[in-house]
N, C-alpha and C positions, 0 to 999 in steps of 0.2 A: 115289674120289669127290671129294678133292682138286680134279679138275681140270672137277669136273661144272657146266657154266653154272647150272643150277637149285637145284644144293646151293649156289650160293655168292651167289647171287641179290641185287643192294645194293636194302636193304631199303626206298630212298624209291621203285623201283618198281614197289613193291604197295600194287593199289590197294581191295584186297579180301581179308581171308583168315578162315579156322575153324580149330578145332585139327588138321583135317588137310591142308589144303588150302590155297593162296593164289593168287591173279589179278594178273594184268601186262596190261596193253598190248605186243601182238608189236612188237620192233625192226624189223620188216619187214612192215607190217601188208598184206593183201591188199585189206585194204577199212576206212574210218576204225572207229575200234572195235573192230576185231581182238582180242582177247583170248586169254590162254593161260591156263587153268585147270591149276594144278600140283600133283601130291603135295608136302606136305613131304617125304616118308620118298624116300628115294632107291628108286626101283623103276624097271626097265627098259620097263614098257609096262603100258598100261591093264588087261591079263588078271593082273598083277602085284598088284594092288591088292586089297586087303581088303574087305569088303563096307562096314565101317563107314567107311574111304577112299572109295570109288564115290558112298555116300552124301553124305559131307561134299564131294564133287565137282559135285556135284547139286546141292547147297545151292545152290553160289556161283553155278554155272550160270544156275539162278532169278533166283535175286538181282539178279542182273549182269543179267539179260534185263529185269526187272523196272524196274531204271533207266535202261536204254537206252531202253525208251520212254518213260518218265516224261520224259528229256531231248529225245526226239528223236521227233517223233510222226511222220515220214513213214517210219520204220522199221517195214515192215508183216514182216519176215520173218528169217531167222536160220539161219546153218550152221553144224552142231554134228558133230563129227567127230576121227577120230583118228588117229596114221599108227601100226603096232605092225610092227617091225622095218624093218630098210633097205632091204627090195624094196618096203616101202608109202611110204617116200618118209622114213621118219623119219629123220632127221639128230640129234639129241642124244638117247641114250638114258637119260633119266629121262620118265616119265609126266609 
């Protein structure tokens, strides 16, 4: 886990987090506002997750959705989504 981008995450870019969970702006955003919703706990993919994680996933989810339009009122819509292993596209495996 050493070498895990999300277990060692520098912590000015987060910009959101709950006791299980924390939000970044993607390095490689596909669209402005991109976000990445992350476990703390080192876990390989969203079916990994605890229910009270899932939960605390959701939180920020809201949250983060919540100020995005509060900021930005021409955002009428939002993709929420996951990759869970390397044939769905995921490249670092932490959730």
């Amino acid at each position: 886990m050493n070498s895990c981008l999300f277990c060692n995450i520098e912590n000015e870019r987060i910009i959101a987090e709950n006791d299980f969970s924390y939000a970044v702006l993607d390095g490689f955003p596909v669209t402005e506002l991109h976000t990445l919703i992350i476990s703390k706990r080192h876990v390989e993919d969203y079916f990994s997750l605890t229910q009270g994680e899932l939960l605390a996933c959701d939180e920020l989810i809201r949250s983060l959705k919540d100020e995005i339009m509060d900021a930005d009122s021409s955002v009428d819509g939002f993709n929420i989504g996951m990759n869970a292993g390397e044939s769905a596209g995921q490249t670092i495996f932490h959730c």
